[in-house]
TORVOVO-661113 format. One record per residue (C-alpha): x, y, z. Coordinates in Angstrom, 1 decimal. Example, Ala and Ser with C-alpha at 12.3 -4.5 7.8 and 13.67 -1.06 7.14 Angstrom:
# residues 2
NODE     c1     c2     c3
NODE   12.3   -4.5    7.8
NODE   13.7   -1.1    7.1
//
This chain:
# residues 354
NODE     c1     c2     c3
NODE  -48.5  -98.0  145.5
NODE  -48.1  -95.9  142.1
NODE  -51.8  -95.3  142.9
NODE  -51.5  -93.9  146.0
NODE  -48.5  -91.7  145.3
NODE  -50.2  -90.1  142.0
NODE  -53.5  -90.0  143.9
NODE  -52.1  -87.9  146.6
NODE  -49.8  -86.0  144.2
NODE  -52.9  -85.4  142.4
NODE  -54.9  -83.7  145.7
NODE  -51.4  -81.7  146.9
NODE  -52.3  -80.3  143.3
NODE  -55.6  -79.6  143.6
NODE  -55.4  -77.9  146.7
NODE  -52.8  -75.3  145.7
NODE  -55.0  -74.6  142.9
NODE  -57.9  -74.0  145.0
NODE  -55.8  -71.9  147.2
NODE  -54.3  -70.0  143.9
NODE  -57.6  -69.5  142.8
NODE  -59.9  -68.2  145.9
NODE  -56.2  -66.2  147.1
NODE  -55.4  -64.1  144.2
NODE  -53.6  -61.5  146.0
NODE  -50.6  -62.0  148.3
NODE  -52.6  -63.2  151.0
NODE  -56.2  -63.4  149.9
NODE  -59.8  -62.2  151.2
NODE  -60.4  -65.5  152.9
NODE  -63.6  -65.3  150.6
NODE  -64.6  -69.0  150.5
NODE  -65.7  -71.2  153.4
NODE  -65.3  -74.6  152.1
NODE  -63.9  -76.1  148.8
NODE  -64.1  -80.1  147.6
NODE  -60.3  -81.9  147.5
NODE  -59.2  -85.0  146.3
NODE  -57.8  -87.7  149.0
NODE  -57.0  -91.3  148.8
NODE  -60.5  -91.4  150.5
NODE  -62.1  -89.3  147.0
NODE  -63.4  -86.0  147.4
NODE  -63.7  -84.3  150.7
NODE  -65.0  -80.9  151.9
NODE  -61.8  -78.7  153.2
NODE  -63.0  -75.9  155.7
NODE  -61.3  -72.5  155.9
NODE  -61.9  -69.1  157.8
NODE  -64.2  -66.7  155.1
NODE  -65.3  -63.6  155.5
NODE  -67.9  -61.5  153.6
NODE  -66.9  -59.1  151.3
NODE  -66.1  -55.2  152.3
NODE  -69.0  -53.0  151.3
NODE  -70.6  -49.8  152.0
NODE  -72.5  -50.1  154.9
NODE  -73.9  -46.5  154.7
NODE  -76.5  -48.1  152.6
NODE  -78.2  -50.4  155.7
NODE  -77.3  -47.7  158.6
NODE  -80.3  -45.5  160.7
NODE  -79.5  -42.3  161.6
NODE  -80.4  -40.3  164.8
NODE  -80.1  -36.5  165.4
NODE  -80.7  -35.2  169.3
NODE  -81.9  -32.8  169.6
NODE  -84.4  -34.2  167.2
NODE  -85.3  -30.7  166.3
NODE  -81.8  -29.6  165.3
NODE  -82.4  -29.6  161.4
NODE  -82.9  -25.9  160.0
NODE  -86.3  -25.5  158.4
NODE  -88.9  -25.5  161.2
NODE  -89.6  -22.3  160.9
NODE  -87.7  -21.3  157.8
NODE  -84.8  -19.4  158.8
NODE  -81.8  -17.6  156.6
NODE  -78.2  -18.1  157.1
NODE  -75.3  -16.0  156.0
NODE  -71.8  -17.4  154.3
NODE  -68.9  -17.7  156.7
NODE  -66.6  -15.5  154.6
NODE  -69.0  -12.5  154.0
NODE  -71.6  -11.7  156.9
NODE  -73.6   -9.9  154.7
NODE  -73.8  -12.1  152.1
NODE  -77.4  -14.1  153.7
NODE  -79.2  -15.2  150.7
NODE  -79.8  -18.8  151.5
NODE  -82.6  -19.9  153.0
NODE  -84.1  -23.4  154.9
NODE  -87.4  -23.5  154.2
NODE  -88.6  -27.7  155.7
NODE  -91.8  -27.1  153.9
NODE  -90.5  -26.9  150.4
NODE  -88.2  -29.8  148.8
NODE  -85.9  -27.5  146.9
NODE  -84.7  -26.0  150.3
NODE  -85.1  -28.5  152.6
NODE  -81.8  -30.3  154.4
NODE  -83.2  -33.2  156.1
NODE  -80.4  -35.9  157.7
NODE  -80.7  -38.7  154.7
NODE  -78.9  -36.0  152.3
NODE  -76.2  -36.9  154.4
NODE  -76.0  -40.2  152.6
NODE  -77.5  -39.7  149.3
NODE  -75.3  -39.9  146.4
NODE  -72.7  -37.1  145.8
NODE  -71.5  -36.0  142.7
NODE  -74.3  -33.6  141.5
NODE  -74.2  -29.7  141.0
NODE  -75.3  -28.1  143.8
NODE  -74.5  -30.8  146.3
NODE  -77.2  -32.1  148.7
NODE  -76.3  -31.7  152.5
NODE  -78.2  -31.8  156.1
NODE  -77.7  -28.5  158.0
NODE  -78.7  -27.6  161.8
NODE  -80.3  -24.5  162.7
NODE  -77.9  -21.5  162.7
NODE  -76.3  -20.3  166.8
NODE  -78.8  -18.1  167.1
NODE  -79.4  -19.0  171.1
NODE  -75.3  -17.5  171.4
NODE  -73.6  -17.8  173.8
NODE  -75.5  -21.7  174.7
NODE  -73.6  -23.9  173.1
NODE  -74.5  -25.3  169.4
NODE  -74.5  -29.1  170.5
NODE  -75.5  -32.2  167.7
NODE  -75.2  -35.4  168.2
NODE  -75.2  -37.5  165.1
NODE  -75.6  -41.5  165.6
NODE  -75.7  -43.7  162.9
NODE  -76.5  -47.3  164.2
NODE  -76.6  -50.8  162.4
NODE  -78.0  -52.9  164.7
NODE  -75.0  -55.7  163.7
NODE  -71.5  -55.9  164.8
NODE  -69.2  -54.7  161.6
NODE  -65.6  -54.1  161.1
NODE  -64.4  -51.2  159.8
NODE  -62.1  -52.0  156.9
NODE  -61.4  -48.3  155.4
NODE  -61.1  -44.5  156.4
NODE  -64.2  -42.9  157.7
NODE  -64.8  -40.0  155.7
NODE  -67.2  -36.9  156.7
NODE  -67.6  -34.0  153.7
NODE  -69.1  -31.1  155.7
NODE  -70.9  -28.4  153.3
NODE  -70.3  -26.0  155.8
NODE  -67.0  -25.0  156.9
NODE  -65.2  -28.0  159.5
NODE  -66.3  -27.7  162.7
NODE  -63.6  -26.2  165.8
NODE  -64.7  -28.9  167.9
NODE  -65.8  -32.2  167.6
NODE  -65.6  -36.0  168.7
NODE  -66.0  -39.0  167.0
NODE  -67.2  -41.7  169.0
NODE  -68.3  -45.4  168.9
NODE  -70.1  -47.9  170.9
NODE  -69.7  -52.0  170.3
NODE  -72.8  -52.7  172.3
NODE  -75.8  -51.2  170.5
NODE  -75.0  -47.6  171.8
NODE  -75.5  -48.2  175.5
NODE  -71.9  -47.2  176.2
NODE  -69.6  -45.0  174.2
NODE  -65.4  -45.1  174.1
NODE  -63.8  -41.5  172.1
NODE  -62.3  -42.7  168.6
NODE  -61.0  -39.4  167.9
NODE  -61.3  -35.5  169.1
NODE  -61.0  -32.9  166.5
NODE  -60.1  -28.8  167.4
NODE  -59.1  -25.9  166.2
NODE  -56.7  -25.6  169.2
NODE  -57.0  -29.3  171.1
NODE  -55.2  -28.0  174.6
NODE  -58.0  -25.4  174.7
NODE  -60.7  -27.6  173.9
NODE  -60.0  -30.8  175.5
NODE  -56.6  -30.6  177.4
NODE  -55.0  -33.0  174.9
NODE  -51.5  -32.1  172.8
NODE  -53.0  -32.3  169.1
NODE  -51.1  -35.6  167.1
NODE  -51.6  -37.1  163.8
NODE  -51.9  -40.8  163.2
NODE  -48.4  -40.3  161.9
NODE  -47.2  -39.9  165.3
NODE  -48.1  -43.3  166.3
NODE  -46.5  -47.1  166.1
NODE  -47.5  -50.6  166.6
NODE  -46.9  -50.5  170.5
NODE  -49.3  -46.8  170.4
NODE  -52.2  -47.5  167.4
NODE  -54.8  -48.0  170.1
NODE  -54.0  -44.4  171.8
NODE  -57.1  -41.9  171.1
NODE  -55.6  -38.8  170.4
NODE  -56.6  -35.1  169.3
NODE  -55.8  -34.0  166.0
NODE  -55.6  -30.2  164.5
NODE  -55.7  -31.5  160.7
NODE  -59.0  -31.3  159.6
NODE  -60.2  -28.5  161.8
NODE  -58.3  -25.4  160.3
NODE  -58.6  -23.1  157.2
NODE  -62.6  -22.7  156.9
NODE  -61.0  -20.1  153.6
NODE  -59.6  -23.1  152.0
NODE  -61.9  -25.6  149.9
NODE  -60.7  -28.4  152.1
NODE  -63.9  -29.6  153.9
NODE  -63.2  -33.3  154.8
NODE  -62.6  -35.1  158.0
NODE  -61.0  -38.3  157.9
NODE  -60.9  -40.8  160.8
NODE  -57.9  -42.8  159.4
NODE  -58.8  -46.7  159.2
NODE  -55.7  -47.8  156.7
NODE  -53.1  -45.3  158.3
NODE  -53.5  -47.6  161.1
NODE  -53.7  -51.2  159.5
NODE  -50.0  -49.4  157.8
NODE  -48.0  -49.9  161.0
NODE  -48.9  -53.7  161.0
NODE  -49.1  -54.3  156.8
NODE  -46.8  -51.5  155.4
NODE  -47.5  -48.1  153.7
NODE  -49.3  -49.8  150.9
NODE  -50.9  -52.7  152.7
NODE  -48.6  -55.6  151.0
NODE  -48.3  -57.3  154.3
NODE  -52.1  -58.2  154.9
NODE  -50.2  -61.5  156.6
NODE  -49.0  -59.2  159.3
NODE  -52.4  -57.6  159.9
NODE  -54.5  -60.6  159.6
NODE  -52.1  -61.8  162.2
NODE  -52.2  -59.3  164.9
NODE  -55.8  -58.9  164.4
NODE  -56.6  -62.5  164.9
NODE  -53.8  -62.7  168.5
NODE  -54.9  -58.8  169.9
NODE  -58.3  -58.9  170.7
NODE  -58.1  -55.6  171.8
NODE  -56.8  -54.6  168.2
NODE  -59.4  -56.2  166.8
NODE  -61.9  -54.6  168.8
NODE  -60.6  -51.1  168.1
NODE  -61.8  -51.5  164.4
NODE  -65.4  -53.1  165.1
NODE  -68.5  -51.4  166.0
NODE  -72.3  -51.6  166.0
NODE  -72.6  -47.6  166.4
NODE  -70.5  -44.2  165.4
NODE  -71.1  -40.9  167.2
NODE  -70.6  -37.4  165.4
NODE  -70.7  -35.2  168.5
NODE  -70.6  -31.4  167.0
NODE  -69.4  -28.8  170.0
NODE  -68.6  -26.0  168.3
NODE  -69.3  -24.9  164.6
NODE  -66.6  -23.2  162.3
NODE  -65.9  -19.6  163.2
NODE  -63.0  -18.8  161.9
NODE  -62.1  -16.5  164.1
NODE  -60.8  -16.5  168.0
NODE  -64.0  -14.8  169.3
NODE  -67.9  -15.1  167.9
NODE  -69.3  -12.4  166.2
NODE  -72.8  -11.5  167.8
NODE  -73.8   -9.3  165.6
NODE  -73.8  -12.2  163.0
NODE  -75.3  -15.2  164.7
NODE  -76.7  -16.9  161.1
NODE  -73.0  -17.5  160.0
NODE  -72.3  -20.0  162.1
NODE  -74.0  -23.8  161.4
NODE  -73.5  -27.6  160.7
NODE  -74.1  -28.7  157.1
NODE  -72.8  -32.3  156.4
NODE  -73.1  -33.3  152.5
NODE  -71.7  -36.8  152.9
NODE  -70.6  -39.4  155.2
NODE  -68.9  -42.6  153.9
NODE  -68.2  -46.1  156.1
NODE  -67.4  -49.0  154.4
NODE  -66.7  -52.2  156.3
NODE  -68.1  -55.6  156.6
NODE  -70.6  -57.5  158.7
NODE  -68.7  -59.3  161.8
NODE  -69.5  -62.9  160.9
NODE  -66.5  -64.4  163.1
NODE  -64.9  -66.0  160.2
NODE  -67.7  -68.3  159.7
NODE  -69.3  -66.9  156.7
NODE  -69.0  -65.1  153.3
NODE  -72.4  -63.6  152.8
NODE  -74.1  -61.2  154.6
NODE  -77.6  -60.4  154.3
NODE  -80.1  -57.5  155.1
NODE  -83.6  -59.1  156.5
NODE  -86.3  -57.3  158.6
NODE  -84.3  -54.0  158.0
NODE  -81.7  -56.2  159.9
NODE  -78.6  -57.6  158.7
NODE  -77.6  -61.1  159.2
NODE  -74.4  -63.4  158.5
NODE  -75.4  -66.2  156.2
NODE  -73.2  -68.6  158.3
NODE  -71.5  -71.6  157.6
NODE  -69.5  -74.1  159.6
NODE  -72.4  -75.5  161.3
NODE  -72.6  -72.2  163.3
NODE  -75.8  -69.9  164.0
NODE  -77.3  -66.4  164.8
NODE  -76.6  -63.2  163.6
NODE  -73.0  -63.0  163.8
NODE  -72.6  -66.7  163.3
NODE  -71.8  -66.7  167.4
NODE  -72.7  -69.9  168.4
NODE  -73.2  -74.2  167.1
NODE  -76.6  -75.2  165.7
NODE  -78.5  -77.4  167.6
NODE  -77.2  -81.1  166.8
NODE  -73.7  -79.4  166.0
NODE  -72.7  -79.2  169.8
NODE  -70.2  -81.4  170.1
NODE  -67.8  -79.4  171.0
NODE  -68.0  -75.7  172.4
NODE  -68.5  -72.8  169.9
NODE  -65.3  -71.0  168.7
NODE  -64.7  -67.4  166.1
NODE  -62.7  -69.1  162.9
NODE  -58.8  -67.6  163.0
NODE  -56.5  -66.2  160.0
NODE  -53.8  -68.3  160.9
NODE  -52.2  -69.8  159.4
NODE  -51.9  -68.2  156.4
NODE  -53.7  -68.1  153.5
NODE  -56.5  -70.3  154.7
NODE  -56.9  -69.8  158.3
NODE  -58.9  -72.4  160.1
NODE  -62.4  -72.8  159.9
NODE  -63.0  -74.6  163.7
NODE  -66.1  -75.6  162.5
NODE  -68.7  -76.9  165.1
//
């Protein structure tokens, strides 16, 4: 009897350890999928959601520009600075290295002095509009887990949309329009993220914020990821429980934050001015230095590590389950019918192994 008391004494103990250990913060990453306890039985395996790790997926994505032959260079062509028309001493030259702005200096490292950046081909076809579509694709389901962030070389665009597709880019949903003026441009009142609540995150709204003042040095676009997880986990994200708990109840929450695709539709370069001036068509461009997505492979809390293979990437899955977002039972585990892992309850979730 004194056995049996200290023995399950013993694993009580041993569990909250393993729990204290893999759930360091308040609620934890749900970074291990199994861990050995101690029951009057001896050990055991105890299963638990997991999840891989947030990384930065620009490193596995595959860009697309259409028209494919929007990237200045081909022929070399000068462009002016928007500030002074007459300034025009840069030039695109696709031939040589040093002046060449292919797309995958979009997602080289940043830091260095001068900065790299893709640029389009100036508006010289005025008044047809200046249209690019930018779509970077991962062929894998991920979840956004922070801001999207685009650093434009060029002064920020007066319109564009920000789009994303959860089926391999054969449909597209708006996450976001940007404008200098967003009645004008797409009959919408501009709003911030601040304007919204719990009951209104999923609202796709127009914002003015990061399409003004092409004289100030501010030349970022943000499409704001934790502003959003803020209304369910507080201003400084304390409350993961909150989160983890809506996002595992809402599908349609969930959804909001996963993809397989973003869009960058450019409409309308920075002017910086109500009308275009004609007379200085080589002013007006796209030049993107950097875009940064970080996230995490969808592995529908069946697995921790996530793997690139093929040029692919692929959830290394646990819990008996399969394929490459750990979506179904392996053969001889199908027992009972396939189910995603769930964050409740907290801190361990359940695993619903097949």
């Amino acid at each position: 009897m004194y056995l049996s008391r200290f023995l399950s004494l013993h694993a009580l103990w041993v569990t909250v350890s393993s729990v204290m250990q893999h759930y360091p913060s308040v609620w934890g990453h749900y970074d291990v999928c199994k861990t050995q306890i101690y029951t009057e039985e001896g050990k055991v395996w105890d299963y638990m959601a997991c999840q891989p790790e947030a990384r930065d997926m620009i490193k596995y994505v595959k860009v697309t520009l259409d028209p494919p032959d929007i990237t200045c260079g081909d022929p070399p062509e000068t462009f002016c600075a928007m500030g002074n028309p007459y300034m025009c001493n840069n030039e695109c030259d696709a031939s040589t290295q040093e002046l060449a702005h292919p797309p995958e200096l979009m997602f080289d490292l940043e830091g260095r002095h001068p900065s790299t950046f893709w640029q389009s081909t100036t508006w010289k076809d005025y008044p047809k509009p200046l249209h690019v579509n930018i779509t970077l694709s991962w062929n894998k389901t991920i979840e956004l887990t922070d801001n999207i962030v685009i650093t434009f070389e060029s002064g920020r665009p007066d319109q564009m949309i920000l789009e994303k597709s959860l089926d391999y880019g054969r449909t597209w949903q708006p996450y976001q329009y940007y404008a200098t003026d967003c009645l004008d441009a797409f009959h919408m009142d501009p709003k911030s993220v601040r304007d919204l609540s719990q009951h209104t995150v999923l609202e796709i709204i127009c914002t003015e914020e990061y399409s003004t003042g092409y004289m100030t040095n501010s030349k970022i676009i943000h499409f704001e990821i934790k502003d959003r997880f803020a209304f369910f986990a507080g201003p400084r994200l304390h409350n993961m429980a909150s989160l983890y708990g809506q996002l595992d109840t809402t599908k349609k929450l969930r959804d909001f934050f996963t993809v397989t695709d973003l869009r960058i539709r450019l409409l309308r370069p920075a002017t910086g001015e109500i009308y275009v001036d004609e007379q200085h068509l080589a002013r007006y461009f796209y030049a993107i230095s950097d875009i940064r997505v970080y996230g995490r492979c969808k592995c529908n809390l069946h697995a921790t590590g996530c793997k690139e293979e093929n040029k692919r990437l692929l959830c290394e899955c646990e819990h008996n389950t399969t394929g490459p977002d750990c979506g179904k039972c392996k053969k001889n585990y199908q027992g009972r019918p396939w189910s995603p892992g769930s964050y409740l309850p907290i801190p361990k979730g359940t695993a619903n192994i097949c």
